[in-house]
N, C-alpha and C positions, 0 to 999 in steps of 0.2 A: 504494500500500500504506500500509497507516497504521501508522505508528510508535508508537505511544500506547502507554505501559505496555513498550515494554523497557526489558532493565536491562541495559544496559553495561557490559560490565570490560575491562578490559587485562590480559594474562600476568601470571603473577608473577614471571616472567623479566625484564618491561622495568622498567627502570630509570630512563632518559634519558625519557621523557615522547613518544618521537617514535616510538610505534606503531599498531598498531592497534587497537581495539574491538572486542567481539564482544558480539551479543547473542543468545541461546539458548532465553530462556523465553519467546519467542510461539509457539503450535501449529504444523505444520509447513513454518518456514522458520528459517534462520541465518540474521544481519545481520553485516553487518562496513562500519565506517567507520574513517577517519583520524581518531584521536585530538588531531588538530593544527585537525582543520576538523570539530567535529562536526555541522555544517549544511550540509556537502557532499552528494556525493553516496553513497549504502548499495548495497553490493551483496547481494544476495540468494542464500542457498544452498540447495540440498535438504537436510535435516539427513544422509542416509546420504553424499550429495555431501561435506558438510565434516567428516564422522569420515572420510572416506579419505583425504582430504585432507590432516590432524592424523594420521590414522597414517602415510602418505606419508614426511610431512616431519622428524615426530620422529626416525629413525635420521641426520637431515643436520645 
């Protein structure tokens, strides 16, 4: 998959530097890597996959 042209951010939650990435604006997939290694590895989501996901977890 080619990464070219995402834009990465981190929560406005994290504070400490030691989370994760998310990228959003490629057509339909979600990116998420380690903020700590960002030439690791990405895992890839379905975008309805990672809104269930973020709604999921947000009442934890």
């Amino acid at each position: 998959m080619e990464l070219t042209g995402a834009s990465w951010h981190t929560s406005t939650r994290s504070g400490n530097g030691e989370c994760v990435e998310v990228a959003e604006n490629l057509p339909g997939v979600v990116l998420v890597r380690d903020s700590k290694d960002p030439s690791g590895p990405v895992l890839t989501f379905d975008p309805r996959a990672w809104r269930a996901f973020i709604e999921r977890t947000k009442g934890h």
